[in-house]
C-alpha positions as MATLAB code, in Angstrom:
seq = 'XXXXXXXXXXXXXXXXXXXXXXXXXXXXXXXXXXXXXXXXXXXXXXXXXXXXXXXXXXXXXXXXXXX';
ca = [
     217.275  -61.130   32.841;
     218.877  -59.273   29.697;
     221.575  -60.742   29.585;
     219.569  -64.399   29.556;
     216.881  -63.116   26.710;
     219.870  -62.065   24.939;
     222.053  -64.934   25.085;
     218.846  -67.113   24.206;
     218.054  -64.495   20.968;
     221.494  -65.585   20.000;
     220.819  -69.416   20.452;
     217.728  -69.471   18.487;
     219.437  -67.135   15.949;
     222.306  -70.191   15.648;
     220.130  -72.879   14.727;
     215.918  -73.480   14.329;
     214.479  -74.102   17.553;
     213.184  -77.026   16.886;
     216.571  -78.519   16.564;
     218.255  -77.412   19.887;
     218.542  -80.321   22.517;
     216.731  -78.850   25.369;
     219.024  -80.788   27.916;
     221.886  -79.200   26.308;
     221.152  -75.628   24.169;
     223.930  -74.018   24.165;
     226.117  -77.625   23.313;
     224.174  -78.499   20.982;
     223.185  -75.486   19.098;
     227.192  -75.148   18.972;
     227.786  -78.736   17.381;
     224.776  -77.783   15.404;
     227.008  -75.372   13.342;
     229.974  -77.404   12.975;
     231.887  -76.176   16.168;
     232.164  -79.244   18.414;
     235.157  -77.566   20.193;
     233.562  -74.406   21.478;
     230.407  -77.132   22.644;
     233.040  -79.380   24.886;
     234.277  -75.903   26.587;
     230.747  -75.118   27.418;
     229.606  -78.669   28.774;
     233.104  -78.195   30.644;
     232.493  -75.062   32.135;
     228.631  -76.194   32.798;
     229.692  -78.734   35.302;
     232.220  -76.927   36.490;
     229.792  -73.602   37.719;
     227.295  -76.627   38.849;
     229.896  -78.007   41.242;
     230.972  -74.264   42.209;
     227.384  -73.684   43.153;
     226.803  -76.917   44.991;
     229.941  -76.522   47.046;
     229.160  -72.788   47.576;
     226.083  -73.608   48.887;
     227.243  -76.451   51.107;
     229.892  -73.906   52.654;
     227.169  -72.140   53.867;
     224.995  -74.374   55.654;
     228.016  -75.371   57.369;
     228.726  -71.832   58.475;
     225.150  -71.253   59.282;
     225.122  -74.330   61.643;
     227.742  -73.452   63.899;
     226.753  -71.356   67.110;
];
């Protein structure tokens, strides 16, 4: 929970709040401030850990299943 309430101090620190895509903070608030680079890593790595999760997840109900 720290670490998220920090990381989201930083964010809003970064750019106005108002400004920051909500589909897309930490993207955006990186484009925001002229670093479209670092924003491409991050949407990257985003669906990246998404499919890490889903296939995590899926792992398990398959090893859960069996008798």
């Amino acid at each position: 929970m720290l670490l998220h309430v920090a990381a989201t101090l930083v964010l809003t620190g970064m750019q106005i709040y108002r400004d920051i895509a909500p589909t897309t903070g930490f993207a955006s608030a990186f484009n925001g401030v002229g670093l479209p680079v670092i924003a491409t890593i991050i949407s990257v790595f985003t669906v990246l850990s998404i499919l890490t999760v889903m296939l995590t997840f899926l792992l398990g109900v398959t090893a859960s299943g069996s008798p």
